[in-house]
C-alpha positions as CSV (number, residue, x, y, z in Angstrom):
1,X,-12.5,0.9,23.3
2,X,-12.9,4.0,21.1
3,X,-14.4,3.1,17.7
4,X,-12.3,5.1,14.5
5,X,-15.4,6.3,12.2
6,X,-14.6,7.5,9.0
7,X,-15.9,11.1,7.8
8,X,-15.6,13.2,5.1
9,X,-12.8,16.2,5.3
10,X,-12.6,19.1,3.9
11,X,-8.6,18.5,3.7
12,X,-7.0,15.8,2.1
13,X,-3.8,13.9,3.6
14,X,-2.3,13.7,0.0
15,X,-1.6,17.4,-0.8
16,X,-3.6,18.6,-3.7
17,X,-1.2,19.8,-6.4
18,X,0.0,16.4,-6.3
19,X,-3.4,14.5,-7.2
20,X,-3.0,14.7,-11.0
21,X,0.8,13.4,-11.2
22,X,-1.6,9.6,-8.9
23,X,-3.2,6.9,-11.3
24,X,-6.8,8.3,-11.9
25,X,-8.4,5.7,-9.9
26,X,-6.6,6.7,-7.1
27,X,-7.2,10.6,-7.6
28,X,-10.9,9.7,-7.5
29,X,-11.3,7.9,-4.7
30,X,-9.0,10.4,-2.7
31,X,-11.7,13.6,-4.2
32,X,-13.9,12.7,-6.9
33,X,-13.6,13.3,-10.6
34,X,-11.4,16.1,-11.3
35,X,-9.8,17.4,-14.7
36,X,-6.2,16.7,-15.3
37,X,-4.1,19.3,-14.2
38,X,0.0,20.0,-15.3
39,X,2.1,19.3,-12.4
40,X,5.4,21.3,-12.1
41,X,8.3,19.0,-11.5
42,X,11.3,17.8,-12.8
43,X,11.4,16.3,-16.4
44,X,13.7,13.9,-18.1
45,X,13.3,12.7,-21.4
46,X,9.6,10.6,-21.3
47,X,9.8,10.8,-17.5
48,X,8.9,13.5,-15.4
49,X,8.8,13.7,-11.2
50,X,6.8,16.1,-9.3
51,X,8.3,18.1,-6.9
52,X,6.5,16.4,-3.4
53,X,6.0,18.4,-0.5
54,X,4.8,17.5,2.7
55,X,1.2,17.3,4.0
56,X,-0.9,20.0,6.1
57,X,-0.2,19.5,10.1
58,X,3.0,17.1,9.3
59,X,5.1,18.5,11.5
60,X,8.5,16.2,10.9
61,X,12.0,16.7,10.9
62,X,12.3,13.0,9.3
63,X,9.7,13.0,6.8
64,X,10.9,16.4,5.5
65,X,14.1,14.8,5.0
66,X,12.6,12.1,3.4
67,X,11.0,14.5,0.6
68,X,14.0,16.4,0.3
69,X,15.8,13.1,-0.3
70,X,13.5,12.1,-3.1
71,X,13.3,15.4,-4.8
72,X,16.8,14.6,-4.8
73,X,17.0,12.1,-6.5
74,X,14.6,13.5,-9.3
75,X,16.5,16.2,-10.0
76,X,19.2,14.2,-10.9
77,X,18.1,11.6,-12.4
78,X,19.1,10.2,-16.0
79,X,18.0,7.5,-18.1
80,X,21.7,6.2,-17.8
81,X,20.8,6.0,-13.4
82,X,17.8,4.5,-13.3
83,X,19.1,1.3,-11.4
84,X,21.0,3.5,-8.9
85,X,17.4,5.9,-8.5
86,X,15.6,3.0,-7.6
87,X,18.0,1.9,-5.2
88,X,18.4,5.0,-3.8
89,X,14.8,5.4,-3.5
90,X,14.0,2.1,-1.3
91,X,17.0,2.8,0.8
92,X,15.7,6.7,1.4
93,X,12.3,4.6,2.6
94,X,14.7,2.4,4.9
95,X,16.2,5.1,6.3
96,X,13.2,7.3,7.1
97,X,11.4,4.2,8.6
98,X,14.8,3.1,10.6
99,X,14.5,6.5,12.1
100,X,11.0,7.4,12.6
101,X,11.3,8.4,16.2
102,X,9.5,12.2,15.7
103,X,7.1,10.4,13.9
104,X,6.0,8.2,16.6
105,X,4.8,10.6,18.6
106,X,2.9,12.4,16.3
107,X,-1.2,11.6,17.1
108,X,-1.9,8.0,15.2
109,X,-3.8,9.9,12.5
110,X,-0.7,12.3,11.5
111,X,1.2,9.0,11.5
112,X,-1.3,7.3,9.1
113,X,-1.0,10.0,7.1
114,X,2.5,9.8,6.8
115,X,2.3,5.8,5.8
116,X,-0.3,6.9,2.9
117,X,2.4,9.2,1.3
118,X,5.2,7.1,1.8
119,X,3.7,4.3,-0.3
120,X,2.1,6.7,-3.1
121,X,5.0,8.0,-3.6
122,X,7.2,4.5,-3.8
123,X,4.6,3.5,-6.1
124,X,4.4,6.7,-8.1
125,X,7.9,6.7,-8.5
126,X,8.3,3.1,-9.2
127,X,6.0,3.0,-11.4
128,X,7.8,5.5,-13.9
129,X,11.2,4.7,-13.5
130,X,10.1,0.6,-14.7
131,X,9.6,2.4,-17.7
132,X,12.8,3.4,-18.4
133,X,14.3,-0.6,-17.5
134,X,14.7,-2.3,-20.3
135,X,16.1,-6.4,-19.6
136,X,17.3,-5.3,-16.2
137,X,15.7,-7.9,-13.2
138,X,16.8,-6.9,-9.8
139,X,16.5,-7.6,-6.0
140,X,18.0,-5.1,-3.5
141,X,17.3,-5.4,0.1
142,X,18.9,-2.7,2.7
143,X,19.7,-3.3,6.0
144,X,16.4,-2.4,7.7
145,X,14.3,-5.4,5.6
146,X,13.2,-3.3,3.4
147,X,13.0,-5.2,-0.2
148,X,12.4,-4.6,-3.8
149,X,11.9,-7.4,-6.6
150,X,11.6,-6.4,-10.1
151,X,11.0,-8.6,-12.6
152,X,11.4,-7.2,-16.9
153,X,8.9,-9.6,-18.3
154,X,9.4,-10.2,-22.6
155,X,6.7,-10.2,-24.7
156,X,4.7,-13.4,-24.4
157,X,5.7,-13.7,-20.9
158,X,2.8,-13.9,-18.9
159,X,3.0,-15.7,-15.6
160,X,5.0,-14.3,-12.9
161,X,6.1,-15.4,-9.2
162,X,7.7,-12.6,-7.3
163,X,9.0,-12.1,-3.5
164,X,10.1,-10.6,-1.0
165,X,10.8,-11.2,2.7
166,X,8.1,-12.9,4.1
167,X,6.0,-12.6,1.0
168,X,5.5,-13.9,-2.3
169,X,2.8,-12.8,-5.4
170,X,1.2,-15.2,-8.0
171,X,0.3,-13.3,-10.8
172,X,-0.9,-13.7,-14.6
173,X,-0.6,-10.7,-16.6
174,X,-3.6,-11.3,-18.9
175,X,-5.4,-10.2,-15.7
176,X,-3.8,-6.4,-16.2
177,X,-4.5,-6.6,-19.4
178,X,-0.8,-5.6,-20.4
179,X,0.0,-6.0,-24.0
180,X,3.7,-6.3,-24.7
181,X,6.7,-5.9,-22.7
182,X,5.9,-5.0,-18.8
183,X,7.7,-4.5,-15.5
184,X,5.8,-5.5,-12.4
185,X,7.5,-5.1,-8.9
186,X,6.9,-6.0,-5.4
187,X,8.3,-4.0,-2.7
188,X,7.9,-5.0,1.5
189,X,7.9,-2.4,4.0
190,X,7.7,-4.0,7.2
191,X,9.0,-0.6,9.3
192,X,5.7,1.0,8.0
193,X,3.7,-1.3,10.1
194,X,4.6,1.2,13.4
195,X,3.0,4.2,11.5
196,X,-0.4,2.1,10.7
197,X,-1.6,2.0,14.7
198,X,-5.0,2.2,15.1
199,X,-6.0,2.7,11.9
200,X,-9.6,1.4,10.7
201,X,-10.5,-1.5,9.3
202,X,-13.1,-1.2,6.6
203,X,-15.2,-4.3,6.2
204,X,-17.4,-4.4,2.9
205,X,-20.6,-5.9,2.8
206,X,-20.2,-9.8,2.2
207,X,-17.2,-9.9,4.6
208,X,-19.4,-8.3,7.3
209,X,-22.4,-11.1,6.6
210,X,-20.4,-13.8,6.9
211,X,-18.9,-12.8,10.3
212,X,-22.3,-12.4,11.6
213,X,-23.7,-15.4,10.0
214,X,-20.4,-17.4,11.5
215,X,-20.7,-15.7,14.7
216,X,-23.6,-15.1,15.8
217,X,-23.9,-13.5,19.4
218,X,-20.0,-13.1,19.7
219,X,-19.5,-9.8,17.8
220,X,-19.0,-7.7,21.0
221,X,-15.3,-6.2,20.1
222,X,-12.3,-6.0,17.9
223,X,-8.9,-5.4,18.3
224,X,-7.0,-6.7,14.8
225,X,-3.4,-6.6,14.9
226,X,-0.8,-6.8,11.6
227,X,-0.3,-10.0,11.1
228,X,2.3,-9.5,8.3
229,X,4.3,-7.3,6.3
230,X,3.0,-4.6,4.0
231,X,3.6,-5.5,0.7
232,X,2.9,-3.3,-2.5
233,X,2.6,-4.1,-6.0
234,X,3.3,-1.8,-9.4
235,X,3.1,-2.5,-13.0
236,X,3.9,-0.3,-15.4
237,X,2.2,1.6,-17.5
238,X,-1.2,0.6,-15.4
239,X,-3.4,1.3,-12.6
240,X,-5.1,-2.2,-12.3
241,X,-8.6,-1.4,-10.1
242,X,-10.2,-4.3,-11.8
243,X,-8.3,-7.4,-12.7
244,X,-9.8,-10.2,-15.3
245,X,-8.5,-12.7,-12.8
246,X,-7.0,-12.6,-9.2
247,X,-3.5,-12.2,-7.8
248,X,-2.6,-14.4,-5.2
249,X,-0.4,-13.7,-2.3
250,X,1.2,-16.0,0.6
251,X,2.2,-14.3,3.6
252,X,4.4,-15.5,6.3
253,X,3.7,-14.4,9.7
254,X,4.9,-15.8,13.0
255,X,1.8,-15.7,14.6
256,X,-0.5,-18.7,14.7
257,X,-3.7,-17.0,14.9
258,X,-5.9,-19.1,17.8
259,X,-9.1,-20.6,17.2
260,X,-11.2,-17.6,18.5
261,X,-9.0,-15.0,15.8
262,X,-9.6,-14.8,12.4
263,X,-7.4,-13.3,9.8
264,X,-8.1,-10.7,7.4
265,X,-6.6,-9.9,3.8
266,X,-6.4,-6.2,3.2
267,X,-5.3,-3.1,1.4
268,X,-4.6,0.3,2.3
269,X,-7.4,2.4,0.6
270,X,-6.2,5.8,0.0
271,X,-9.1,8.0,0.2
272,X,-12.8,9.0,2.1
273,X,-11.0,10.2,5.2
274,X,-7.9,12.4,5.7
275,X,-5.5,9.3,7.2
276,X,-6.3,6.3,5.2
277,X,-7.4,2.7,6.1
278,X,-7.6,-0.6,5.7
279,X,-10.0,-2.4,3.6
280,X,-11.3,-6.0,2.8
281,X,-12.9,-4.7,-0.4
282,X,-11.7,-7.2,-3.6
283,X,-9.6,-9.0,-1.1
284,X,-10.0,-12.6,0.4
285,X,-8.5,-15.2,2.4
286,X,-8.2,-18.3,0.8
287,X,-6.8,-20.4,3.8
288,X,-4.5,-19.9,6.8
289,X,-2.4,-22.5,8.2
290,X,-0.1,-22.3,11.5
291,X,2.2,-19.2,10.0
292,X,1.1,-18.7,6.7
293,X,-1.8,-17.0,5.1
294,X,-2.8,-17.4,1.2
295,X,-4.7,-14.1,0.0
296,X,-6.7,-13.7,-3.4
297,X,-7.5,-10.1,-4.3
298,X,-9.0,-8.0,-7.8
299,X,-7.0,-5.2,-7.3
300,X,-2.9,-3.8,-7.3
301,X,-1.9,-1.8,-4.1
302,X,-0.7,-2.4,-0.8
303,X,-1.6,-5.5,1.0
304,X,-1.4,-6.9,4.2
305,X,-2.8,-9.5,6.8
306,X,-4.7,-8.5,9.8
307,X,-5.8,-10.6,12.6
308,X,-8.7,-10.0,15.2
309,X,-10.8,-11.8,17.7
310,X,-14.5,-13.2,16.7
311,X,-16.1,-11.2,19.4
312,X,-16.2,-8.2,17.9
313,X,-19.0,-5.3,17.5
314,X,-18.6,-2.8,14.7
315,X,-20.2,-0.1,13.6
316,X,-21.9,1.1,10.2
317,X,-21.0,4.2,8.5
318,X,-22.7,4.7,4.6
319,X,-22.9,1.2,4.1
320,X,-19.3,0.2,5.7
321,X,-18.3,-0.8,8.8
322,X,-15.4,0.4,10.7
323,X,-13.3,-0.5,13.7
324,X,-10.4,0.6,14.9
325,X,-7.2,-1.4,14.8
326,X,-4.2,-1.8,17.8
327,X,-1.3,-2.5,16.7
């Protein structure tokens, strides 16, 4: 099989003017330290949107729509709409993702790139608009699957269980270190899987010891699949890289993985290469039974299960290894 290695590019998928309106952990690992730059864009009262614009070498009818959609909707948002933007923002998703044919025949990469913006921008967008909720909880689902749980937590309120479809987040807000009153919300995307084919798996260091100490002499090939939905996670106000304590997810999946398979907890890591990619980094399994899968991780983002054989080979790039994934 061909073997995805990651390299460095001298263009970004994200486009550029929009790095400084990203959460500054995000922005670095996309490009490094940068100053913070003014973004042009549309401005309400505490709230401001930037004006998105697609990527260099997207060439696509639907995601243009998409942006045009969501520019949209900035420009006429209100503080007195916010319940209506967010809806309308999940459903533009649903609708892009229910009718992603031009995208699927774009090269993989191209369509990896296209998964990267999508959930930026849900979270970007998300992630301001909480801010203007003020004892509003909601769950809206369209008619593709996508979802969207928001939860308003008061002030004291710590512990929170949210989910969505076939996925549901343990978390303790202490571990954002979130004073006050906070918004967290979990959103499922399970049509973005299609645009994440054959996109690399990053294994970090103690991940990659213990499958060679586990299986020795079988690591010959890999072929992971997505085991689950893609599930991503904002709180406002924040940019959690490094929680005090872990977040726990359980994912359904309707796959049994066999006893030569082993199942991977994952994120999708923005930056190093122009396309995205999975990663193991901060994530862990804690056990998988028949069609379930319990993850721990120390970060927010977008998660997901992947599942691959135990004779795998993989290669090292920088300290990392990569292989490719089939979905």
């Amino acid at each position: 099989m061909t073997f995805k290695i990651l390299q460095e590019h001298t263009s970004f998928c994200i486009p550029e003017q929009h790095l400084s309106s990203l959460p500054q952990s995000v922005t670095t690992r996309i490009k490094g330290p940068s100053p913070t730059r003014a973004l042009k864009g549309f401005n309400t009262p505490g709230i401001s949107f930037p004006t998105w614009t697609s990527p260099p070498g997207i060439n696509s009818k639907g995601f243009s729509h998409f942006l045009r959609k969501i520019n949209d909707l900035g420009r006429d948002y209100n503080s007195a709409s916010t319940l209506d933007t967010i809806q309308g923002i999940i459903q533009v998703v649903d609708d892009l993702l229910e009718n992603s044919e031009d995208l699927e025949t774009q090269p993989s990469s191209e369509q990896n790139c296209v998964a990267s913006n999508l959930l930026l921008i849900v979270e970007h967008v998300l992630r301001k608009l909480s801010t203007a909720l003020s004892n509003e909880s909601l769950t809206f689902t369209t008619a593709g699957g996508t979802e969207l749980s928001v939860k308003v937590m008061e002030q004291g309120q710590r512990n929170i269980t949210l989910s969505v479809n076939q996925a549901k987040m343990l978390l303790n807000l202490d571990a954002v270190q979130e004073s006050g009153p906070s918004v967290v919300s979990l959103v499922s995307t399970p049509g973005i899987g299609k645009l994440m084919a054959e996109a690399p798996l990053v294994l970090d260091t103690e991940e990659q010891a213990v499958l060679h100490e586990t299986h020795k002499g079988l690591l010959h090939e890999v072929s992971p699949i997505l085991l689950s939905d893609v599930v991503s996670v904002v709180v406002s106000n924040n940019d959690p890289q490094n929680l005090s304590s872990s977040v726990t997810f359980i994912f359904q999946h309707s796959v049994t993985p066999e006893p030569k398979q082993k199942a991977f907890c994952v994120f999708w890591e923005h930056g190093q290469n122009r396309s995205g990619y999975w990663s193991t980094k901060g994530c862990w399994v804690v056990g998988t039974r028949d069609t379930s899968t319990t993850c721990q991780c120390t970060h927010l983002s977008s998660f997901a299960v992947l599942m691959a054989h135990y004779d795998v080979q993989v290669r090292a790039l920088r300290g990392l290894h990569s292989v490719s994934i089939a979905v």
